[in-house]
C-alpha positions in Angstrom: -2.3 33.5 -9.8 -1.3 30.7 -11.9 -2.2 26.9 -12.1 -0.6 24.3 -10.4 1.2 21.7 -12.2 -1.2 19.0 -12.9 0.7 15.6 -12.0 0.0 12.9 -15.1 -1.0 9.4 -13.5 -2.3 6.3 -14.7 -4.9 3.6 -12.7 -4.0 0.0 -13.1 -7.2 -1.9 -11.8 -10.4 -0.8 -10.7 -11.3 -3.4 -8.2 -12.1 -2.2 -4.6 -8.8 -0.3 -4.0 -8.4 1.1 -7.7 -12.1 2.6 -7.6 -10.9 4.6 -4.1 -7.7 6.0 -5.9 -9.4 6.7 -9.0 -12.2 8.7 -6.7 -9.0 10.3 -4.9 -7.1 11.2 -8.1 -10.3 12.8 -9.9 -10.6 14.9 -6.6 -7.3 16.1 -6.8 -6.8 19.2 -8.1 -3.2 18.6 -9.2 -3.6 15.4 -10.8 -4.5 14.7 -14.2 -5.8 10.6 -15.0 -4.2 10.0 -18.7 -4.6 6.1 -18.5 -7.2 3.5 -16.9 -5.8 -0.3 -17.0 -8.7 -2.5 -17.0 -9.8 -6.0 -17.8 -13.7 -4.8 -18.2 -14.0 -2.5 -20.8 -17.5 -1.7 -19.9 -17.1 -1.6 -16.0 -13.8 1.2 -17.2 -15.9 2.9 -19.4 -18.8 3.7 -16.4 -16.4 4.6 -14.1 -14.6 7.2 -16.7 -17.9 8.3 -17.4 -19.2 8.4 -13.6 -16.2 10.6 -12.9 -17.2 13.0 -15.1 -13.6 11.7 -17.6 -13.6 12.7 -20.8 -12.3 10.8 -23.6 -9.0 12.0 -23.6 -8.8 9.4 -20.9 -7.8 6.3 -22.6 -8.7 2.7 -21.4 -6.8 -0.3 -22.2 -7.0 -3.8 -21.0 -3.7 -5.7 -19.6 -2.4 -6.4 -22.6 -1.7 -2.9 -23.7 0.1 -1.9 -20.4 3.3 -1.3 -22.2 1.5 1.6 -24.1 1.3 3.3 -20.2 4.7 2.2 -19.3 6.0 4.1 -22.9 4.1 7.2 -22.6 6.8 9.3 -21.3 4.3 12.1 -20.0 2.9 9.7 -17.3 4.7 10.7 -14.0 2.8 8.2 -11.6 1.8 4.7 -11.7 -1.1 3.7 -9.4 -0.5 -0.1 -8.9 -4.0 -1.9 -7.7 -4.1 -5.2 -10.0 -4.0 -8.4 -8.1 -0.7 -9.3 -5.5 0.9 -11.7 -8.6 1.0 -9.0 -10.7 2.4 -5.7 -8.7 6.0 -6.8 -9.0 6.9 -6.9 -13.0 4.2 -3.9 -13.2 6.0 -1.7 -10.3 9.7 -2.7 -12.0 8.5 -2.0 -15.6 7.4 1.8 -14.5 10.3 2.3 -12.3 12.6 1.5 -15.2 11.0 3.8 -17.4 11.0 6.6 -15.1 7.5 6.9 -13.0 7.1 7.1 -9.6 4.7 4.2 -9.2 1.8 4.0 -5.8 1.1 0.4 -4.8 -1.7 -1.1 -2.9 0.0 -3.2 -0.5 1.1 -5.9 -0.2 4.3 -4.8 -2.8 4.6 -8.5 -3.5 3.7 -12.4 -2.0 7.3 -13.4 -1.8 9.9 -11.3 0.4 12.8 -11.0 -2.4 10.5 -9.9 -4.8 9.4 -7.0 -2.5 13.3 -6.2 -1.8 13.9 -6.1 -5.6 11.0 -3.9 -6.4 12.9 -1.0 -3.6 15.9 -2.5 -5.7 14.8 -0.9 -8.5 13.4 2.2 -6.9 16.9 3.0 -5.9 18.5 2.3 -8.9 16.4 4.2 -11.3 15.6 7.2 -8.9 11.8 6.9 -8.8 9.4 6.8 -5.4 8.0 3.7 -4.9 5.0 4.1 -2.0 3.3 1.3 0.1 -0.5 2.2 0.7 -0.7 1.7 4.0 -3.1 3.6 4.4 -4.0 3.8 8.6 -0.2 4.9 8.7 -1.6 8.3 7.8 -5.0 7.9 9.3 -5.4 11.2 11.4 -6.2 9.6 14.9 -3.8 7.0 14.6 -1.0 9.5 13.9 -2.9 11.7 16.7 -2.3 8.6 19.6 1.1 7.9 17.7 3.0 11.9 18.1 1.1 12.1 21.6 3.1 8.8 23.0 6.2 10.0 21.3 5.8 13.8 23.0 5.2 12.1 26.4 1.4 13.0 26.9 0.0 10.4 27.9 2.3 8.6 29.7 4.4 5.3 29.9 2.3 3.0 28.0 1.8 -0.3 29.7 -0.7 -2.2 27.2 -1.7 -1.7 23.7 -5.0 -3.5 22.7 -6.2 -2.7 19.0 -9.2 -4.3 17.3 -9.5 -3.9 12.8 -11.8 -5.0 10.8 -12.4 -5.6 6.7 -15.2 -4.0 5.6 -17.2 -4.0 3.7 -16.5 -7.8 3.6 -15.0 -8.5 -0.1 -16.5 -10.3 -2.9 -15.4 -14.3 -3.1 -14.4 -13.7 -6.7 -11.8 -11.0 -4.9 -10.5 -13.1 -2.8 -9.5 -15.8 -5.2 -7.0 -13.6 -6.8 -6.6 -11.2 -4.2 -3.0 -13.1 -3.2 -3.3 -12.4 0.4 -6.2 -13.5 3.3 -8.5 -10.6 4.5 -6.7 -11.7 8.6 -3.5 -11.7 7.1 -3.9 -8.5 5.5 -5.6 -7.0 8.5 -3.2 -8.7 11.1 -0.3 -6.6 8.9 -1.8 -3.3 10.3 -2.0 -4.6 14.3 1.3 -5.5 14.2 2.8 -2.3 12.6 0.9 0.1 14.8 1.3 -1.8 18.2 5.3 -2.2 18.4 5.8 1.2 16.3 4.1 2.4 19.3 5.8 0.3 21.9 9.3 1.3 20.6 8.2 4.9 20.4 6.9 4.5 24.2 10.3 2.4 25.2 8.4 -0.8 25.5 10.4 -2.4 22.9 14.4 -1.5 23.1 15.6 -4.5 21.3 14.5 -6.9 18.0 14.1 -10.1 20.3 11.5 -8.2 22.3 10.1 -6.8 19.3 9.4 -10.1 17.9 7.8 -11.6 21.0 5.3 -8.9 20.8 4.5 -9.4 17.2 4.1 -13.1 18.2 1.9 -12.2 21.0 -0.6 -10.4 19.2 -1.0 -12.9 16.3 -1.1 -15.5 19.0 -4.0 -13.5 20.8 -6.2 -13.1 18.0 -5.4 -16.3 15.6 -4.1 -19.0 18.1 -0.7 -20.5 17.8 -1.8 -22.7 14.7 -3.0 -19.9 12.3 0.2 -17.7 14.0 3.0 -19.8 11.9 1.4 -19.0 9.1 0.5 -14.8 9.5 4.3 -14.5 10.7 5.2 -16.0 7.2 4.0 -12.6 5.1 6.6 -10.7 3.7 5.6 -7.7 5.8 6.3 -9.6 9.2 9.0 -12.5 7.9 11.2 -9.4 7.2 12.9 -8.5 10.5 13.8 -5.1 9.4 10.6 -4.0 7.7 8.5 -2.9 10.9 11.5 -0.6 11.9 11.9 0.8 8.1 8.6 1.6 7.4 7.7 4.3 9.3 4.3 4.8 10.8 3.7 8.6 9.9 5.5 8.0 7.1 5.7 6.8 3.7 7.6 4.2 2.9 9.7 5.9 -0.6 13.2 5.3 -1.6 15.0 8.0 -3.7 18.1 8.7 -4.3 
């Protein structure tokens, strides 16, 4: 029986989300790490060795990201640097042909994430969202049973997340996003993908007062102005576009 294709992939950060994709990709029997982008050398160099990498896995600060980006046997870009640096990163591997992964948010500022699914289109590459609880199995379990009709008309949705482990400070200064924010993101998505799968939601102007509802329930109408502003939730047609089960990839 013969091997399967190993798929080539490089890491771009390994702060708390690049050292779980890192783990993942090393698991993976049909992936194969070429390239680790790191600031710390040292903290690289442990990990590479901690995952039982060989040296054939090269390590390269910031700096020489453009040696990644040019190595036309890297298929996949895994995108876990800080939020001010996914968008020229995500559009530099688009453009030279790798399907890039990003740890979400795609970008701070709402036209930045549109142009990065700009460029996904245009060059033909997959450009995934991490949201990761869209694939968690008993969400997706509670989400197929209320679209099959098994449990019922849904009258209330209550959900409850959490952060944890609770980050470092010296993540959250360049994180880009706050930890409620970030959390708040996932609330939303799952509560009205559920209400429109259940008929709860039928229309946008609906759809919005529920969003508003649940920031206002668990942040109070001060902090709510300022959750609604994320460019997951000021985009009026993401929750519908990004699909709960689903990733979120553009092809052509």
């Amino acid at each position: 029986m013969s091997q399967p294709r190993k798929i080539c992939v490089a890491i771009c950060g390994l702060g708390r989300a690049g050292l779980i994709h890192i783990g993942n990709a090393v698991r993976n029997p049909r992936v194969y790490v070429k390239w680790i982008v790191e600031e710390d050398l040292e903290k690289a160099d442990k990990i590479r060795n901690e995952c039982f990498l060989d040296d054939s896995v090269q390590i390269v600060k910031a700096n020489g990201v453009n040696k990644v980006i040019e190595d036309k046997s890297v298929e996949v870009v895994i995108v876990c640097v800080p939020t001010a640096c996914h968008s020229s990163l995500i559009i530099a591997a688009l453009k030279s042909g790798k399907a890039v992964f990003c740890e979400k948010p795609i970008a701070m500022e709402e036209d930045e994430v549109k142009a990065c699914y700009a460029a996904a289109k245009q060059y033909g590459q997959l450009l995934y969202c991490a949201f990761n609880r869209r694939f968690d199995p008993s969400i997706r379990e509670v989400y197929m049973r209320v679209r099959a009709g098994e449990i019922g008309q849904v009258r209330s949705i209550k959900t409850t997340s959490r952060d944890y482990p609770q980050p470092a400070l010296s993540f959250l200064k360049i994180s880009g996003i706050e930890p409620s924010l970030d959390v708040t993101e996932y609330q939303c998505l799952l509560a009205t993908r559920l209400a429109e799968t259940c008929s709860m939601i039928d229309n946008e102007v609906t759809k919005q007062a529920t969003i508003e509802k649940v920031l206002q329930t668990d942040y109070g109408t001060n902090r709510c102005e300022k959750v609604k502003s994320t460019p997951f939730l000021s985009n009026r047609e993401s929750l519908s576009s990004y699909p709960l089960c689903g990733p979120s990839l553009v092809k052509k």
